[in-house]
N, C-alpha and C positions, 0 to 999 in steps of 0.2 A: 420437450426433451431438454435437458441440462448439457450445457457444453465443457469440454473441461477449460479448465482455468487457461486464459488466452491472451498472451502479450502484447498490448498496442502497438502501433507504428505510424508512423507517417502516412494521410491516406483513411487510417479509422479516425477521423472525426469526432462521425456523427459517434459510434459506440460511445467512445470517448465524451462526448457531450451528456449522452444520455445516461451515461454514470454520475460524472458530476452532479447532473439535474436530482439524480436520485440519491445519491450520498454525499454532496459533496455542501461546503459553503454557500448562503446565501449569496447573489451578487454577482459579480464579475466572471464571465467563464473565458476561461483563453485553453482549451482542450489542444489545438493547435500548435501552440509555444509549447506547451508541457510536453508533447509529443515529440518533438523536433530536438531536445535538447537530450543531449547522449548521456547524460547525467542521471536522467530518471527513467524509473519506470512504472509502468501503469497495466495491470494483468486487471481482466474480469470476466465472469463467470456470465453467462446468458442462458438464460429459458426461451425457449422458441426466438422471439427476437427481442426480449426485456433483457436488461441487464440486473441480475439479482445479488450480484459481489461484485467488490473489488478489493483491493489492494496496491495502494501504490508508497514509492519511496524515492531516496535518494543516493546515487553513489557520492561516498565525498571520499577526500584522496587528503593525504597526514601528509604533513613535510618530510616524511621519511620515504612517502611513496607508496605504503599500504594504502589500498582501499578497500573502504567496508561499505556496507548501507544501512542506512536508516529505514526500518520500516516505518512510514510515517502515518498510511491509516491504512486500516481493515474494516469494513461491513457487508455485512448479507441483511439482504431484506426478510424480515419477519418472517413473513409464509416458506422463506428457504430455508429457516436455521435449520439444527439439530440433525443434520445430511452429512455433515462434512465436508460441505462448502468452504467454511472457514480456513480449515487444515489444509484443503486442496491448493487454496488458496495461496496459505502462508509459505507450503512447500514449494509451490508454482515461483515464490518471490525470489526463498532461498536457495532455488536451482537457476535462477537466472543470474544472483550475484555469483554463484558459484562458475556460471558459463563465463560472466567477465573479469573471474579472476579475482575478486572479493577476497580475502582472508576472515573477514568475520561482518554476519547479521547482525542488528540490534535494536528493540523497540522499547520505548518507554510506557509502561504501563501502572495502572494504580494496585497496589497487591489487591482488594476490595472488588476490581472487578474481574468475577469470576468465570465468563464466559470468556474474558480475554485471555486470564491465567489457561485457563483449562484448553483453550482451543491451540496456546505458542510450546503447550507443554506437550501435546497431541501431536505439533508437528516436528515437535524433536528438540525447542528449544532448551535451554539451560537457566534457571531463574537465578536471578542474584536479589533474592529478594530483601526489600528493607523499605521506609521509608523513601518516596518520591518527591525531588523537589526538581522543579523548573524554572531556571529565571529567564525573563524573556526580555528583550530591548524592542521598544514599536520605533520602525522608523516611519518615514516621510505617506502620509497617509494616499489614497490613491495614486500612488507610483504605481502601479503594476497598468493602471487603464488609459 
């Protein structure tokens, strides 16, 4: 049985672990730190005891004092999609920034992927679509470990 979409905390760990393991980056897992820090959040979906979604992001806060979040990823495992895991999901994210007082959601996505478009547009998002560019700075490599 499918659970609905479910906020981590301090304490889920292992959930927390065994989402990374299954969606997240190779390499370093710190489930722990991510969890602790009031800044983020981490919601995911479970079948019996697998985790087959997630979604997590970030709140950031503007000099003026607005806060919004970054949705920063979304995945459902294969055997889950085409349910409405996805949407459950993204709505699950959007009602928790809205619990902290968020003025606005935001995720960067490629217009080309179509599962993404279709599943933020599902959950009520607003596209501003065009052209994607990302610049990125790398800093100091294995700092996080």
């Amino acid at each position: 049985m499918t659970t609905a979409p479910r906020l981590l905390h301090v304490g889920d760990e292992v959930i927390a672990e065994a989402a990374c393991r299954r969606f997240g980056p190779d390499g370093h897992l710190a489930p722990g730190e991510f969890l602790s820090r009031p800044e983020t959040a981490l919601i995911v979906v479970q079948e019996d005891d697998d985790v087959v979604g997630w979604v997590y992001g970030h709140e950031l806060t503007h000099p003026d004092g607005e806060r919004t979040m970054l949705l920063y990823a979304l995945d459902v495992a294969e055997g889950a999609r085409r349910q409405g895991l996805g949407t459950a999901l993204v709505r699950a994210f959007v009602g928790e920034a809205d619990r902290r007082g968020c003025t606005e959601v935001w995720v960067l996505t490629d217009p080309r992927n179509e599962a993404g478009m279709a599943t933020y547009a599902s959950a009520g998002g607003t596209p501003d679509t065009g052209a994607q560019v990302v610049f990125t700075w790398k800093l100091a490599e294995g700092r996080h470990s």
